[in-house]
C-alpha positions as CSV (number, residue, x, y, z in Angstrom):
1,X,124.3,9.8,108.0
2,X,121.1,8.5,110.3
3,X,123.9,9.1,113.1
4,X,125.2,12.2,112.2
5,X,122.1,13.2,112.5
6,X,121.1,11.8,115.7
7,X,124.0,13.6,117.2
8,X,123.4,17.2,115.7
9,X,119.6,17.2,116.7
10,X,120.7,16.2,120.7
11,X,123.2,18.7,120.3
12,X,120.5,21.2,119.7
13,X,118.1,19.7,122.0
14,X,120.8,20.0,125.1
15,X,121.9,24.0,123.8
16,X,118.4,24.9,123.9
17,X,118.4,23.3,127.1
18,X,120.9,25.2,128.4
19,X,119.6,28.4,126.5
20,X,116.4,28.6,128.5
21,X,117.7,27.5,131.8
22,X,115.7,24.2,131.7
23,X,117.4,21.1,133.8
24,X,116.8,17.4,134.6
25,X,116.9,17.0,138.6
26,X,118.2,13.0,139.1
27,X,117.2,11.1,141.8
28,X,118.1,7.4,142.5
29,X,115.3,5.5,144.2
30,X,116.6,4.0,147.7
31,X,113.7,1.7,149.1
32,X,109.9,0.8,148.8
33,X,107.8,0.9,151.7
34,X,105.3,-1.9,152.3
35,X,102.0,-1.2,154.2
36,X,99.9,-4.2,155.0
37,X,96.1,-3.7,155.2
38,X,93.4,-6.0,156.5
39,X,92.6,-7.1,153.2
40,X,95.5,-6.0,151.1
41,X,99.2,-5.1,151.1
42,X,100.6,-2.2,149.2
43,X,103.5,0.2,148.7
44,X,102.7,3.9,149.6
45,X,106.1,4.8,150.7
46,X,109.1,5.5,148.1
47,X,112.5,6.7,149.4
48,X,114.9,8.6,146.9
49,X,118.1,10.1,147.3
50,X,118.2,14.0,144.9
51,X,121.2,14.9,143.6
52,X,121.5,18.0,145.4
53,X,120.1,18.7,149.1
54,X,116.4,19.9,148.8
55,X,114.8,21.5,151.7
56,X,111.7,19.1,150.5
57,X,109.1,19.1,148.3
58,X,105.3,20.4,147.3
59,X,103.6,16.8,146.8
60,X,101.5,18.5,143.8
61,X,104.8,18.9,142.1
62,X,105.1,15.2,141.9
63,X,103.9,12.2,139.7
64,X,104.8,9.0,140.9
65,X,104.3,5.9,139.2
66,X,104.2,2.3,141.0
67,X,103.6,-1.3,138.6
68,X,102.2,0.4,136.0
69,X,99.9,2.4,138.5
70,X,99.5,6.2,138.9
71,X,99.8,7.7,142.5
72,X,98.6,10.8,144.5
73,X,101.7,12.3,146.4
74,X,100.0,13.0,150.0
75,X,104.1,14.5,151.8
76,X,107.2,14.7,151.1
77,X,109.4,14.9,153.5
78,X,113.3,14.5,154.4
79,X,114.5,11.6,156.0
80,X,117.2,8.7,156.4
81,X,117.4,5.9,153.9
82,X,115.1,3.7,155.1
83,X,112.6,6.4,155.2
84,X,112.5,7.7,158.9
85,X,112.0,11.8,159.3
86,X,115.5,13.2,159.4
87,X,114.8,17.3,159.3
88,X,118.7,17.0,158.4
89,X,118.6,13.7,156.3
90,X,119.7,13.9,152.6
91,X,116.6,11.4,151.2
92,X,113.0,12.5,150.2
93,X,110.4,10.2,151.4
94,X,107.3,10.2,149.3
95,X,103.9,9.5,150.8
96,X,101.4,8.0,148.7
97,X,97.3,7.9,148.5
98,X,96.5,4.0,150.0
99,X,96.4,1.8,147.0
100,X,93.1,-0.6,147.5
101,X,93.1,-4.0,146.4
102,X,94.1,-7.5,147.5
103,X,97.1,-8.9,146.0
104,X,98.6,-6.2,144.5
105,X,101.4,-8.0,142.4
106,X,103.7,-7.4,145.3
107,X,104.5,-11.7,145.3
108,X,105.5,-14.2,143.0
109,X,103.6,-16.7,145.1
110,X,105.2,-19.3,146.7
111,X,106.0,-17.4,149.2
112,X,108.4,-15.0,147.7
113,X,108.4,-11.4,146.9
114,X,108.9,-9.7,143.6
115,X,111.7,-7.7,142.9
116,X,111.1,-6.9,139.1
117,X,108.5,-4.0,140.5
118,X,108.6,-0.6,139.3
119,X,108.5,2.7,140.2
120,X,108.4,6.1,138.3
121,X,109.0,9.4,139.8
122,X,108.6,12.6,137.6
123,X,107.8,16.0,137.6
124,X,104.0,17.2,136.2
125,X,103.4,18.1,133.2
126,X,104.1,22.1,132.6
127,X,105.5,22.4,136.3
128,X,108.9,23.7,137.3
129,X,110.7,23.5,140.5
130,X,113.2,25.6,141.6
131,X,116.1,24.9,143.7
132,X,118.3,28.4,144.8
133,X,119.1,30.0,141.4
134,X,118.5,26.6,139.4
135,X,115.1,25.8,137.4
136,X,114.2,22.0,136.8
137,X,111.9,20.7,134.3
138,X,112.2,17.1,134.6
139,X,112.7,14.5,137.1
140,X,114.9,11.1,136.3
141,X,113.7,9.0,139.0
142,X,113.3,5.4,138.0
143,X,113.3,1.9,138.9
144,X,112.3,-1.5,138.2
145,X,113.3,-3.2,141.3
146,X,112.0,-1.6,143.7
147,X,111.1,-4.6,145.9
148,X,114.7,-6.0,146.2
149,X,114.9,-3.6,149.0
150,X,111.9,-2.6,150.9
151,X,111.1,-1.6,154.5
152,X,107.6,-2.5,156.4
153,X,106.1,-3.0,160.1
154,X,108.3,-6.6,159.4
155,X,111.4,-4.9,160.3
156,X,110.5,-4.3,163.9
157,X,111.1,-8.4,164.1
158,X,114.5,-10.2,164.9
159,X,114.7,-13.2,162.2
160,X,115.8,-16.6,163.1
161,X,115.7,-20.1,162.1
162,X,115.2,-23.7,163.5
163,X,116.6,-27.0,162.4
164,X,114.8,-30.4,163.8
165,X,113.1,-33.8,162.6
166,X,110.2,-34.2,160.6
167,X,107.2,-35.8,161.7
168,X,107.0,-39.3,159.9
169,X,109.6,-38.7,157.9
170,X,113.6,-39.0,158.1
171,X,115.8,-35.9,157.5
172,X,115.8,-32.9,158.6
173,X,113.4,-29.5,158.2
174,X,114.3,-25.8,158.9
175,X,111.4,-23.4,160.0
176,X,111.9,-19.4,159.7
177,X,110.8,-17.6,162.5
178,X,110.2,-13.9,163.3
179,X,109.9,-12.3,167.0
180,X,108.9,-8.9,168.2
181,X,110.3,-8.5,171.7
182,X,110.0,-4.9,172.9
183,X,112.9,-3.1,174.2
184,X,110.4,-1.6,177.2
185,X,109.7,-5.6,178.4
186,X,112.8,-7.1,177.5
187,X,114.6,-5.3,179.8
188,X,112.0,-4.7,182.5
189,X,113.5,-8.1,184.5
190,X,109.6,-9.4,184.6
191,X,108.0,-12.3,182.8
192,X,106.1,-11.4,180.1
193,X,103.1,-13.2,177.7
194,X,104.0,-14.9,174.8
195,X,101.6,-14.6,171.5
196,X,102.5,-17.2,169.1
197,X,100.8,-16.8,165.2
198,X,101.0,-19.9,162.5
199,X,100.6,-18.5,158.9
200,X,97.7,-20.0,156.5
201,X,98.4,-21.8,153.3
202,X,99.9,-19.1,151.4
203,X,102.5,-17.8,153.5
204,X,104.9,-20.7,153.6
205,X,108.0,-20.0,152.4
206,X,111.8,-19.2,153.6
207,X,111.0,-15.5,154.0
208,X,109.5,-15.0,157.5
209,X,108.5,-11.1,155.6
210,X,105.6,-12.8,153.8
211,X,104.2,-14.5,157.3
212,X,104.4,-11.1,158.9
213,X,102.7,-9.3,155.6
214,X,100.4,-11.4,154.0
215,X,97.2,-11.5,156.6
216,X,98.7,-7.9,158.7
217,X,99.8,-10.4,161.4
218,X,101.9,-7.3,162.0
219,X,99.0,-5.8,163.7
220,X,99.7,-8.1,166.8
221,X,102.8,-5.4,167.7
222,X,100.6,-2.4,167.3
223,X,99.3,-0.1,170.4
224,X,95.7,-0.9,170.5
225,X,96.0,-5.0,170.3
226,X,99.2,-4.8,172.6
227,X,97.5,-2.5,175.3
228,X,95.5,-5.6,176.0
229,X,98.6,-7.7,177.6
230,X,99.9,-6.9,180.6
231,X,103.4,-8.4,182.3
232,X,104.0,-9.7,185.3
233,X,105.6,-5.8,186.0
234,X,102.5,-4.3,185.1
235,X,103.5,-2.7,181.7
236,X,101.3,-3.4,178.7
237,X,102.5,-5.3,176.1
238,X,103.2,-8.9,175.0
239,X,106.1,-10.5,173.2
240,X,105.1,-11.9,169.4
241,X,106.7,-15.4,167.8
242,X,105.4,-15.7,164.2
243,X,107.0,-18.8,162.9
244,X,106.8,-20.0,159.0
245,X,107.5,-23.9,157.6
246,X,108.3,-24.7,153.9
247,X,105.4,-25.6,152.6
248,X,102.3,-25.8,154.4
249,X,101.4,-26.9,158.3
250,X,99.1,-29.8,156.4
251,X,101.6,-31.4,154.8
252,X,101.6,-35.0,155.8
253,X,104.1,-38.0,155.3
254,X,101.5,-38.9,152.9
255,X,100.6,-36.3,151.2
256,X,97.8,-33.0,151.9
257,X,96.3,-33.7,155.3
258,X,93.1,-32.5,157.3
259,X,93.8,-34.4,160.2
260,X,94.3,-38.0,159.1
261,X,97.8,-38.2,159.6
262,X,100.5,-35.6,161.9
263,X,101.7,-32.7,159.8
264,X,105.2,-33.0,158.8
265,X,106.2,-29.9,161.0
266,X,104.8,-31.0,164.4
267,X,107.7,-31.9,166.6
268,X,109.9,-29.6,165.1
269,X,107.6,-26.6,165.5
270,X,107.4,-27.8,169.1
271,X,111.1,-27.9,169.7
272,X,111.6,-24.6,168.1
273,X,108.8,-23.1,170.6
274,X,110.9,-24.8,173.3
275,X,113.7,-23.5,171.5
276,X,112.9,-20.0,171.9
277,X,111.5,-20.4,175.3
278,X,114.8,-21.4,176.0
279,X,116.5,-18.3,174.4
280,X,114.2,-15.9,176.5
281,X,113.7,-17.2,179.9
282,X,111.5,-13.8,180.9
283,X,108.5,-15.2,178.7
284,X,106.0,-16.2,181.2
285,X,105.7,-19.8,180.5
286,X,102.7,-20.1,181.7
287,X,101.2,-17.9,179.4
288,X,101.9,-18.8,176.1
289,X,99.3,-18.4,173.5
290,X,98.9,-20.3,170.5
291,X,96.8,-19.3,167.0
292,X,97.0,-19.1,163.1
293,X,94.6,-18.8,160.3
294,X,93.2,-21.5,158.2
295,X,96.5,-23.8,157.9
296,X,98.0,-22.7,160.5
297,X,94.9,-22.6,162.5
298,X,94.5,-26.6,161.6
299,X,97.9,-26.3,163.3
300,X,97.0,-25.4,166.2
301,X,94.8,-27.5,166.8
302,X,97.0,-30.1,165.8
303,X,99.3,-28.7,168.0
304,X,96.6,-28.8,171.2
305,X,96.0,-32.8,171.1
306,X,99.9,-33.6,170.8
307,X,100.8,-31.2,173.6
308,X,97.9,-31.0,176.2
309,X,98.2,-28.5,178.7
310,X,101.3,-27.1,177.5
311,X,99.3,-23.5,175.9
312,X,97.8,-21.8,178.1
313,X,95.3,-20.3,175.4
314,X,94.7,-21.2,171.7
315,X,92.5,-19.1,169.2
316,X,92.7,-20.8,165.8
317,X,90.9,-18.8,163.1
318,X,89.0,-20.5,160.1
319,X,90.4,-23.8,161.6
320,X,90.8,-26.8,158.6
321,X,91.2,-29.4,160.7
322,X,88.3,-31.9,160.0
323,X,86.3,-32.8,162.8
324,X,85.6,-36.3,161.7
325,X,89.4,-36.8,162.7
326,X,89.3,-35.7,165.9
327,X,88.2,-39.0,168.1
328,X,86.1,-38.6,171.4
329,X,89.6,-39.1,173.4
330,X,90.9,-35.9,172.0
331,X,87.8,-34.4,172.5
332,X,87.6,-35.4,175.9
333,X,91.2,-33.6,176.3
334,X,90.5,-30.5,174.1
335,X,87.8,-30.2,176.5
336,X,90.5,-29.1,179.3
337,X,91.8,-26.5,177.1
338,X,91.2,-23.1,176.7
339,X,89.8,-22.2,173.6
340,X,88.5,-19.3,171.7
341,X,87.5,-20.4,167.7
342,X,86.7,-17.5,164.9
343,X,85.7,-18.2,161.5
344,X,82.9,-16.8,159.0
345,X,79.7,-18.8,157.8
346,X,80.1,-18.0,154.1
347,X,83.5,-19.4,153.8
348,X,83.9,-21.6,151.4
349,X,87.6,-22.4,151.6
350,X,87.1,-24.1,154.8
351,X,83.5,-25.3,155.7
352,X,82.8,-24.6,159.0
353,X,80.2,-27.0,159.4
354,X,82.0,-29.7,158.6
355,X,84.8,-28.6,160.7
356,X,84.6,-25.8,163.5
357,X,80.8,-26.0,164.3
358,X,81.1,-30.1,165.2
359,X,84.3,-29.7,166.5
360,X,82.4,-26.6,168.8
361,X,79.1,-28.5,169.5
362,X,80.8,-32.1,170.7
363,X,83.4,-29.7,173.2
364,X,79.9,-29.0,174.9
365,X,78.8,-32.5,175.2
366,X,82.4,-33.4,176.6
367,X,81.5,-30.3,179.3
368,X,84.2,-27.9,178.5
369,X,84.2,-24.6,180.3
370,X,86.5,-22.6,178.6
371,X,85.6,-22.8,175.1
372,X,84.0,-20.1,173.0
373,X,83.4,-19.8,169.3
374,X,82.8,-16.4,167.6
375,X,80.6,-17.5,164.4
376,X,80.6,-14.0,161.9
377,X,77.8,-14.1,159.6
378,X,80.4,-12.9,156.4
379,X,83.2,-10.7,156.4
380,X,82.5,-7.2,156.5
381,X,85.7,-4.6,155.9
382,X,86.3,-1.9,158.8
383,X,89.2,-0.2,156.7
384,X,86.6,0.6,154.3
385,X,83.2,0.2,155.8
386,X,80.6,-1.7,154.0
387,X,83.1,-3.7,152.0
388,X,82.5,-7.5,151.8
389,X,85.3,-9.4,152.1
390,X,86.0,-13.2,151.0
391,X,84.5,-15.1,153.5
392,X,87.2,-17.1,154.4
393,X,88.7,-14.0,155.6
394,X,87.6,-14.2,159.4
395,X,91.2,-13.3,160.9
396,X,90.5,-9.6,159.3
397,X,88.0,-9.2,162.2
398,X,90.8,-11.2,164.7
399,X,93.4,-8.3,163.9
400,X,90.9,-5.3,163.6
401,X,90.2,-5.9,167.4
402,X,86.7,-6.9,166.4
403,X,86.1,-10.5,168.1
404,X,84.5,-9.3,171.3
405,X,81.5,-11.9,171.4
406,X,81.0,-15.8,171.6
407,X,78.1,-18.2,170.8
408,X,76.7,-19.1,174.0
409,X,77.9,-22.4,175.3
410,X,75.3,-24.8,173.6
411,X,74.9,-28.0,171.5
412,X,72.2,-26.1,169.6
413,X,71.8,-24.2,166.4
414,X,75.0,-21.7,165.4
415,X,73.4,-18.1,165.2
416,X,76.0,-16.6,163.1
417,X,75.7,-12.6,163.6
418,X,77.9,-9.7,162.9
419,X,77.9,-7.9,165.9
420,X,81.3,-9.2,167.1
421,X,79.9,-13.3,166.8
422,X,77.3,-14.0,169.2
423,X,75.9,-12.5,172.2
424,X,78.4,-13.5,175.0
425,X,81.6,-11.9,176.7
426,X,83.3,-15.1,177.2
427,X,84.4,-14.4,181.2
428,X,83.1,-11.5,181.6
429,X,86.3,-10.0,178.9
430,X,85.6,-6.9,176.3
431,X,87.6,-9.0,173.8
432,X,89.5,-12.1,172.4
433,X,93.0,-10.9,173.3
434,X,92.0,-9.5,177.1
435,X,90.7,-13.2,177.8
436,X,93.8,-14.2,176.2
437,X,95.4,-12.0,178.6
438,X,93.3,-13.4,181.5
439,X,94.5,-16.9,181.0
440,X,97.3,-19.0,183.2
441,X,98.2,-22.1,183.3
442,X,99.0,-23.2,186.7
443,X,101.7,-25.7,186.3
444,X,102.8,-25.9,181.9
445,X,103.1,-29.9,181.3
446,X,106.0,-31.7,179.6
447,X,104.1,-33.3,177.3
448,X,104.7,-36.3,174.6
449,X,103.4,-36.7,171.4
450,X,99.9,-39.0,170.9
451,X,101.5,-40.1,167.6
């Protein structure tokens, strides 16, 4: 009987429906898009696929829902799949308001990206759209995995990976790797500067997307922080290698490391930077330039003692590599090096007075030239002015473009400051990447491990 009458009363529902002209307008949701900010990532894009061809869309029409989250509609607009403007494309592409917030639920951790994410589009409340002679009341537009398929800034990399040795340990390790290489230089016929990025402790993984996302390396390929390269043609622009191990860079034969022992990853990240070198003989290889963040900037430093000579700039950021294992040999050779340090005072994830700020003050005794330490005071936001950041955040000022000043050149007392890090322009250079630019190794050595 309970179904009898189930059926009747959707019988009446759909000929009232049809009575007063009111329709359900399907859409199937295509793709997320994934914008990564200096302090959060987020999904303000959402592709869907109408069932009929609509010329587009008023955005005030629209409700959109993401994990649980209500959205402002900014455009609409028609497009491909993926989301690119198509004037003749049969998708929608939704623009949303920028979401604020670090770590929106977009990861599972571990270096691995949801897919159980939803997303909800509808029509408002009281609002009808009309399509030619048709009226629509309702929008069916709904999906709760929306992050199987996404598209972001990560998609302008070639993916690859890279099977070699461990270091202190027997088998084998494969590191994913990620690298922009510009149409305009690739094919220019010129050498061209290689910037090479090692991800901090929470971007290991097997997906090179999280590397690329999770601290807005991405910003590396962008206009303003590429118009500070320049080729050996003349063009701007500079090739990117961002390459990703398992776990994390620290990991030691025996266990966690800060120094004490070689990471587990250190020949084979070597040979898969020879690797690629190989693959793209129009990289200058005299001007490849080595950095990361907080793990990965304890890599490259790591990285610097085993290979001497062989980068022909390094700028770790919030670098965890302990000072009191770096002995007065390695100093003596890190002295040769060109160096350019970042980090905040108020971190507290990596204490840069016990690592950094020794590390800094003994390179001076040793009489190194070319060694500069931008030392922020905290971490202020410059996507929304006035925010304070985590203070272990420092490469948020490295990929706004904001490290323009160094400590001066001293055993004394750090001044930490906020006015780009200190009071000097480290060669007479506007910023971190134009020195970057501005440094050439004369002859790259074949180098051999210390260890």
């Amino acid at each position: 009987m309970n179904t009898r009458k189930s059926l009747l009363l959707a019988a009446l529902a759909m000929a009232f429906a049809v009575a007063s002209g009111a329709q359900t307008l399907n859409m199937t949701p295509q793709v997320a898009g994934i914008t990564t900010y200096e302090a959060s990532t987020a999904v303000n894009l959402i592709v869907v696929k109408p069932e009929i061809p609509l010329p587009g869309l008023d955005p005030s029409l629209l409700t959109v829902n993401t994990n649980g989250t209500e959205r402002n509609v900014l455009s609409v607009y028609r497009s491909d799949a993926r989301g690119a403007f198509d004037p003749e494309g049969e998708y929608l592409a939704l623009g949303l308001e920028k979401a604020s917030g670090r770590r929106l639920g977009l990861t599972k951790g571990n270096g691995v990206w949801k897919d159980e994410y939803s997303v909800k589009v509808g029509l408002k409340k009281g609002k009808v759209l009309k399509v030619g002679k048709q009226k629509f009341t309702a929008i069916a537009c709904e999906t709760d995995k929306a992050l199987k398929d996404f598209v972001s800034e990560a998609d302008y990399f070639n993916k690859g990976t890279f099977t070699g040795m461990y270091t202190g340990k027997a088998g084998e390790v494969t590191l994913t790797y990620a690298a922009y290489e510009p149409w305009s230089l690739k094919g220019d016929g010129k050498a061209n500067p290689l910037v090479i990025w090692l991800h901090g402790g929470g971007e290991g993984g097997v997906d090179v997307s999280i590397t690329l996302l999770g601290n807005e390396v991405v910003s590396l390929i962008r206009p303003q922080i590429q118009s500070h390269f320049t080729t050996e043609g003349g063009s701007d622009g500079a090739y990117v290698l961002s390459v990703q191990c398992p776990t994390m860079w620290m990991g030691t034969s025996k266990g966690f490391g800060h120094g004490d022992y070689p990471s587990l990853y250190a020949d084979v990240l070597k040979s898969c930077i020879d690797h690629y070198l190989e693959l793209n003989p129009d990289v200058d290889r005299r001007r490849v330039y080595l950095g990361g963040c907080s793990n990965g900037g304890y890599m490259t430093m790591h990285m610097l003692m085993r290979n001497p000579r062989y980068f022909a700039a390094a700028y770790p950021t919030c670098e965890a590599y302990m000072d009191q294992y770096i002995s007065d040999t390695e100093i003596a050779a890190l002295a040769e090096e060109n160096i350019w340090i970042v980090q905040s005072y108020d971190d507290t994830t990596v204490d840069p007075k016990t690592h950094c700020i020794p590390t800094f003050q003994r390179l001076m005794k040793a009489g190194a030239k070319n060694v500069w330490m931008s030392m922020f005071e905290s971490v202020e936001g410059m996507d929304n002015p006035g925010q304070k950041l985590f203070g272990h955040f420092s490469w948020c000022y490295l990929f706004n473009d904001a490290v323009t000043h160094s400590q001066e050149q001293t055993t004394g007392e750090v001044k930490p400051s906020n006015d780009g890090g200190g009071s000097v322009a480290p060669q007479g250079h506007a910023n971190i990447f134009e020195w970057m630019n501005a440094q050439v190794l004369a002859d790259p050595e074949i180098t051999h491990p210390r260890w």
